[in-house]
C-alpha positions as CSV (number, residue, x, y, z in Angstrom):
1,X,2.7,48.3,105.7
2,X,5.4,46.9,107.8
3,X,5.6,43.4,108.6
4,X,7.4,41.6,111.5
5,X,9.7,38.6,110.6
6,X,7.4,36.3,113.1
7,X,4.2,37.1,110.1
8,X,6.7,36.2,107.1
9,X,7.3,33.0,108.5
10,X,4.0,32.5,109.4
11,X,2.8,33.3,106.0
12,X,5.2,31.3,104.3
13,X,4.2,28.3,106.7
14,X,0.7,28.4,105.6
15,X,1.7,28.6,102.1
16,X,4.0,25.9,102.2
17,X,0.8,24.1,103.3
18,X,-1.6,24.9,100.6
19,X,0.8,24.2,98.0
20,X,0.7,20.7,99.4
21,X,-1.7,19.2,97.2
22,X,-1.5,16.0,98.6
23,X,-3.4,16.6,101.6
24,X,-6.4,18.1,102.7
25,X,-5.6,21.3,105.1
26,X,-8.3,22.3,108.1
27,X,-7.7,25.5,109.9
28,X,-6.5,23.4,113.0
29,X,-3.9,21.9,110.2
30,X,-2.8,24.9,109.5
31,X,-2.7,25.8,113.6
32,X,-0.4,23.0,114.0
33,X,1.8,23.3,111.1
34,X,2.6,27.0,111.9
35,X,2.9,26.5,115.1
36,X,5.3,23.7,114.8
37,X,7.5,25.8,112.2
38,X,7.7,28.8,114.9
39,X,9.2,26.2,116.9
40,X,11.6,25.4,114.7
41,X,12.8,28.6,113.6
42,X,12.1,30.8,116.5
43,X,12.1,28.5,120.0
44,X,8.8,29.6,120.3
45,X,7.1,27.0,122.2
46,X,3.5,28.9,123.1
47,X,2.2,28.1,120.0
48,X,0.1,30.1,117.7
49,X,-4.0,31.0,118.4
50,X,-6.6,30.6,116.0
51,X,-7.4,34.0,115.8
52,X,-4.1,35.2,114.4
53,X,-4.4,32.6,111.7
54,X,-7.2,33.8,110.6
55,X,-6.1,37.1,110.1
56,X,-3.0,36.0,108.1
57,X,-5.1,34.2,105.5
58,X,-7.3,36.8,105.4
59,X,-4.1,39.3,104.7
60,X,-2.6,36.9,102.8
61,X,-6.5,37.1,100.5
62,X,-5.8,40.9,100.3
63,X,-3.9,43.4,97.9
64,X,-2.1,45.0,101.2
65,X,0.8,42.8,101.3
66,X,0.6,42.7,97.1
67,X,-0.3,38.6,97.3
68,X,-4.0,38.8,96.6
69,X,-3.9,34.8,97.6
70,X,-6.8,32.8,95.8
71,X,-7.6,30.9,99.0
72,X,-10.5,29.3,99.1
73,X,-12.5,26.8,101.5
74,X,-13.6,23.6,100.1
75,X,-16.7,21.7,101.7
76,X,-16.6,24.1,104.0
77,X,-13.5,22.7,105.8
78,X,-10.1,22.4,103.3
79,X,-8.2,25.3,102.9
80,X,-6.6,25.4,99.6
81,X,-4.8,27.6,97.0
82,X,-7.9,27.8,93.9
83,X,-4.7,28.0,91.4
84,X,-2.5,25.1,91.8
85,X,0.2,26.7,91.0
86,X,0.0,29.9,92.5
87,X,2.5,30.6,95.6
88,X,3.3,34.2,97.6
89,X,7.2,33.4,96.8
90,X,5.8,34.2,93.3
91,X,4.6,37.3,94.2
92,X,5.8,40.6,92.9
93,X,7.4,42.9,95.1
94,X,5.5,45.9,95.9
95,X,7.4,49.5,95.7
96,X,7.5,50.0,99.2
97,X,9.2,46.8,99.9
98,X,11.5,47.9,97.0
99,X,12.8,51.1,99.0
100,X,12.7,49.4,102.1
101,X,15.5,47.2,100.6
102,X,17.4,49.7,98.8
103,X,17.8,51.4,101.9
104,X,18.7,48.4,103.3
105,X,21.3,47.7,100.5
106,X,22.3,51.1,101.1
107,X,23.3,50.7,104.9
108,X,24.6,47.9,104.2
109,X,27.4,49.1,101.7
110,X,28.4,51.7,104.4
111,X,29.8,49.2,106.4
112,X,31.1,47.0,103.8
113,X,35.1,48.4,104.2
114,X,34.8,47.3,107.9
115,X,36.5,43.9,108.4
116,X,33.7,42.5,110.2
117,X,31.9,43.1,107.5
118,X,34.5,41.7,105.0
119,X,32.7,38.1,104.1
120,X,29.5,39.9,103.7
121,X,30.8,41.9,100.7
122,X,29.7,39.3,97.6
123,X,26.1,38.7,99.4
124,X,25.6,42.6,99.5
125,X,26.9,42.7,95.7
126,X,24.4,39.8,95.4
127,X,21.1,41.3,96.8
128,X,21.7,44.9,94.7
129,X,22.4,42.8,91.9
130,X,19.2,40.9,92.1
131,X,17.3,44.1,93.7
132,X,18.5,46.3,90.3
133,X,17.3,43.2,88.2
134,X,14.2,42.4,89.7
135,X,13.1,46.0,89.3
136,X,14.5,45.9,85.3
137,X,17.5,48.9,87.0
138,X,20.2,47.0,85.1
139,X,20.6,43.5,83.6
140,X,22.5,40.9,85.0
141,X,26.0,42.5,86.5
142,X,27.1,39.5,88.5
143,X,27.1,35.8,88.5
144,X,27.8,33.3,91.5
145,X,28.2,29.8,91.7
146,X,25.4,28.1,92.8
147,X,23.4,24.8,92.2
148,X,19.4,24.9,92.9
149,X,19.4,21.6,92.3
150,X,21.2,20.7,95.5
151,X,18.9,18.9,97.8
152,X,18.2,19.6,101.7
153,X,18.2,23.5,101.3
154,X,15.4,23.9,103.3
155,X,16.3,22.2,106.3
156,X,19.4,25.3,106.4
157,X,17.2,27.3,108.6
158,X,15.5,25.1,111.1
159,X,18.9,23.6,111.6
160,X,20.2,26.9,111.9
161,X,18.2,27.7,114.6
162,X,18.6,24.5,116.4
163,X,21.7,24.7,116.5
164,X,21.8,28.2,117.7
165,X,19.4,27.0,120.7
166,X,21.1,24.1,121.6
167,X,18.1,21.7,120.9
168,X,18.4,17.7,120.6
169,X,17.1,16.2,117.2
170,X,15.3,13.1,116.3
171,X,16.6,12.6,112.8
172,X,15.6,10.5,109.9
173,X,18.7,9.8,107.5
174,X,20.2,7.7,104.8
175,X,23.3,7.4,103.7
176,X,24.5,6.6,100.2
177,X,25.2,3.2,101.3
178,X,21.9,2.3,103.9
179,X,19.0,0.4,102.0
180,X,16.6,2.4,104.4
181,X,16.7,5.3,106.9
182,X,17.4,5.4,109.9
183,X,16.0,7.3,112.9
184,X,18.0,8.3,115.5
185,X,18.8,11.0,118.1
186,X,21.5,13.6,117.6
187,X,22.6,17.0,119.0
188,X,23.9,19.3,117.1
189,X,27.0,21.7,116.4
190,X,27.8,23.1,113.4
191,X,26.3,23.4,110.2
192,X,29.2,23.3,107.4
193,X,29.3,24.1,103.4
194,X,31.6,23.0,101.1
195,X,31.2,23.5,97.2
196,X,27.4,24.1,97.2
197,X,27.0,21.1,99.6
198,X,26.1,21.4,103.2
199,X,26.6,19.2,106.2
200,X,26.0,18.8,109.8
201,X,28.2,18.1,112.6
202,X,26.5,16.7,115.1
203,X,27.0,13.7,118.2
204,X,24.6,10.7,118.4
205,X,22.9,10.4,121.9
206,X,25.1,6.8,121.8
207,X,28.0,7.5,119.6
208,X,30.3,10.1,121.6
209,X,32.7,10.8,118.3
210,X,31.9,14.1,115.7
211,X,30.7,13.5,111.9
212,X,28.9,14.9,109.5
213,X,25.1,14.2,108.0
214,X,24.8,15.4,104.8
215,X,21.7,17.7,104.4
216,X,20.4,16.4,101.3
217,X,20.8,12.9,102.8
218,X,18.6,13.9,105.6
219,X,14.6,12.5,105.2
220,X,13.4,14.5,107.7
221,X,13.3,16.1,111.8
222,X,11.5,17.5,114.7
223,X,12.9,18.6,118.1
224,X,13.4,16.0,120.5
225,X,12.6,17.5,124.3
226,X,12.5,13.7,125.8
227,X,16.6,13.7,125.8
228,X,18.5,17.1,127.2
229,X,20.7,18.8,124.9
230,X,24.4,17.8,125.4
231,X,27.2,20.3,124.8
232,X,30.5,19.6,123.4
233,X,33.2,20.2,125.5
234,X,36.8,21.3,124.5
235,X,36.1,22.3,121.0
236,X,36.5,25.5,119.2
237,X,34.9,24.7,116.0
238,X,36.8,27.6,114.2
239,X,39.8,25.4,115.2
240,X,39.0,22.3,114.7
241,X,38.4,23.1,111.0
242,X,41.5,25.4,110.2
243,X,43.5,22.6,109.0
244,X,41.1,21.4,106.8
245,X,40.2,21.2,102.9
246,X,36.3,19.9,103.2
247,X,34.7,18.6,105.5
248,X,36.0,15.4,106.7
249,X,37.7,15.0,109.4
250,X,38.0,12.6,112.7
251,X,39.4,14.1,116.4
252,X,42.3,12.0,116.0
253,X,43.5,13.4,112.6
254,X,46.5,16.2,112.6
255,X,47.5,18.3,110.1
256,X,50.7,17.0,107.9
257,X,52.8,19.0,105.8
258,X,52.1,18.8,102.1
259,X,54.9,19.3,99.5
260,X,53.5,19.8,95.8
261,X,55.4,20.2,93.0
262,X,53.1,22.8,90.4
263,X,54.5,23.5,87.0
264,X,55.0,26.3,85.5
265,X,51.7,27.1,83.9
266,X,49.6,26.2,86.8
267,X,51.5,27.9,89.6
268,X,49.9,31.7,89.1
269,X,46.4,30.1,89.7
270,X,47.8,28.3,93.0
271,X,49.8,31.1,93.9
272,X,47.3,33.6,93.4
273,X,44.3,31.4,94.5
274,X,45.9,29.1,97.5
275,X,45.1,25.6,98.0
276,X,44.5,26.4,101.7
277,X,45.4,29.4,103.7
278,X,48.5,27.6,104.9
279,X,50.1,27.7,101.5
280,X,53.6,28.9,101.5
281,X,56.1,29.3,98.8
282,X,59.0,27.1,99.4
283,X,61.4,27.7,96.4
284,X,61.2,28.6,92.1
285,X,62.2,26.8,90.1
286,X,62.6,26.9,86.1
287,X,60.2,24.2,85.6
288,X,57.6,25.2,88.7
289,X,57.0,26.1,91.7
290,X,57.5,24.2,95.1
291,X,54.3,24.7,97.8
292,X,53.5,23.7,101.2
293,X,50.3,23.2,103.4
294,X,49.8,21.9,106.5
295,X,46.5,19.9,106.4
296,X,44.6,16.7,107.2
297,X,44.6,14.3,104.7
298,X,41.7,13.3,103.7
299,X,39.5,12.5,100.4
300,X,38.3,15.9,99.6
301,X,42.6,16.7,99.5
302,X,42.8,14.1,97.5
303,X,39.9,15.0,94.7
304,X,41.3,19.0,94.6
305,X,45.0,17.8,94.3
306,X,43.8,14.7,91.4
307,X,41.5,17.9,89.6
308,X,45.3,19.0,88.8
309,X,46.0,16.0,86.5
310,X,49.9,15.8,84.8
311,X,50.4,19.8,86.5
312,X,51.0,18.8,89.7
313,X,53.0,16.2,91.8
314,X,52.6,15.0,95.4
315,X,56.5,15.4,97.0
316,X,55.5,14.5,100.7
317,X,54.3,12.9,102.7
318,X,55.3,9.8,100.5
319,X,51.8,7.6,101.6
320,X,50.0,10.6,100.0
321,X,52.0,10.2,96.8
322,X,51.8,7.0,96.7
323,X,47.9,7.4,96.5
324,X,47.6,9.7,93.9
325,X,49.8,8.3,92.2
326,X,48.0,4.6,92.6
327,X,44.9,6.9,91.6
328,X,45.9,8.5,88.7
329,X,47.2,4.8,87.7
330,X,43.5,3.8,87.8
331,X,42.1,6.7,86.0
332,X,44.6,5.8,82.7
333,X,43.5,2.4,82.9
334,X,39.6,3.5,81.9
335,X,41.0,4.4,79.2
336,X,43.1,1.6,78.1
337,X,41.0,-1.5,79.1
338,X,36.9,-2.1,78.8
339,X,36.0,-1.4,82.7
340,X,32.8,-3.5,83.1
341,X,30.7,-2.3,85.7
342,X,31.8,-4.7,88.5
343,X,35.5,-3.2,88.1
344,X,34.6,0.6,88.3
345,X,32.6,-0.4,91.7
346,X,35.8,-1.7,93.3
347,X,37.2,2.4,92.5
348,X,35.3,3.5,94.6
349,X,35.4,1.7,97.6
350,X,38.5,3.5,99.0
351,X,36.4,6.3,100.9
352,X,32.8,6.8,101.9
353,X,30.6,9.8,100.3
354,X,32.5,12.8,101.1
355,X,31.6,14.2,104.8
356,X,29.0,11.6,105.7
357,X,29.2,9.9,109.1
């Protein structure tokens, strides 16, 4: 049995909602919720009739789709899940869906060699790998960074589509330095990962400049209609982040050339594995190697270049230097004095939490 992509995300809505234990779910609950999710992920604005819900939960109570859902009505009103802990995500994938994917896989990995295709290569190598495992084919062949702990995941895809659709958010944030969250309006541009962390670039309805809100910063959001989307002008995001290491970044900041100094044990990793893709070889020399990149400075620079320790020095530009140096200063002195907490505070007051507006 086929099934459209507008049914998964209804059926994953309504399962979201009965393993909610904390509230009691009514069919017109359920309505709402699902309707408010197709919103969000699809535009769809006409909503979702009660008849169609109905049938889900009734599919979703069936072997056809291989989820055999214990839902169950409670005083004849609550819809809940009659196993706590039971959830479709948990579901085992039926053989059909199995060959539907392989075939998918398959098509796929034709087009792999094709440059479009060329940042899609470790996700395909990802979804065999995890198809073959699932279906006990072949242990484990491939392991990728990742970090399930990260917080905010689930906002990716209702961003994603807000973003696509050009729809103004209310949003409830707060920061690592607020006491409470905020709520305010925001449109929104860009959503950007660095290292397992994800942020979005959006403009407040009052504040005209670009920054980022961290995802797992973010408490909460629903489409705004009251205030027109607003575009920005004048930016090619592709651009704008090209000279970049991060995230963080201001409209006024340019690029700078970077001179580091790598030694001679350290520069086949940088050489082979560049910094930025502005790296360039400036000379060899017996003791190391002699780099250049042409990027903003900023803090996330600042952590990759201080990750290199005694193996690298900062050549220009000399106010750059002069903070890693001033850093590096501060990271011997942990270990030479007793830091009480007071002093290890004032360390980290030169930057804000990385990306966050």
């Amino acid at each position: 049995m086929s099934i459209n992509k507008l049914a998964l995300i209804r059926y994953k809505a309504i399962n979201d909602c009965l393993q909610n234990r904390y509230r009691k779910w009514t069919l017109e609950d359920l309505i709402e919720k699902v309707a408010a999710v197709l919103y969000d992920y699809e535009g769809i604005a006409t909503g979702v009739s009660r008849r169609t819900i109905q049938a889900d939960i009734q599919l979703m109570r069936s072997d056809k789709l291989g989820y055999n859902a214990p839902i169950i009505i409670k005083d004849r009103k609550y819809y809940e899940y009659e196993d706590p802990a039971y959830s479709i995500t948990k579901a085992p994938i039926n053989d059909a869906d199995v060959n539907m994917m392989k075939e998918i896989v398959g098509v796929l990995k034709q087009f792999n060699g094709f440059s479009y295709f060329d940042e899609m290569s470790d996700m395909i190598a990802r979804l065999e790998n995890n198809l073959n495992k699932s279906t006990n084919q072949s242990a484990n062949c491939i392991q990728m960074e990742s970090n399930k702990q990260v917080k905010g995941m689930e906002h990716i895809m209702p961003l994603y589509s807000a973003v696509l659709n050009k729809r103004t958010l209310l949003i409830e944030y707060k920061s690592f330095k607020a006491v409470s969250a905020t709520k305010q309006v925001y449109f929104p541009y860009l959503l950007k990962e660095y290292r397992n962390r994800w942020f979005l670039v959006v403009r407040g309805q009052k504040n005209k400049t670009l920054f980022n809100l961290a995802l797992d910063r973010i408490v909460g959001f629903a489409p705004y209609q009251q205030v027109p989307f607003e575009a920005y002008e004048g930016i090619d995001f592709d651009r704008y982040y090209n000279d970049l290491l991060g995230v963080t970044k201001s409209e006024k900041d340019r690029p700078q050339k970077v001179i580091l100094f790598i030694d001679k044990a350290n520069a086949p990793y940088v050489i082979t594995k560049p910094l930025h893709h502005s790296q360039t070889v400036l000379r060899e020399e017996t003791l190391g190697t002699l780099l250049r990149i042409d990027v903003v400075i900023n803090f996330e620079l600042e952590r990759e270049l201080l990750g290199f320790g005694e193996n690298l020095k900062v050549i220009a530009p000399r106010q750059l230097a002069g903070r890693i140096k001033k850093r590096l200063s501060a990271g011997y002195q942990q270990y030479e004095e007793k830091i009480t907490l007071t002093h290890l505070a004032t360390l980290t007051d030169s930057y804000p939490p990385t990306g966050e507006g």
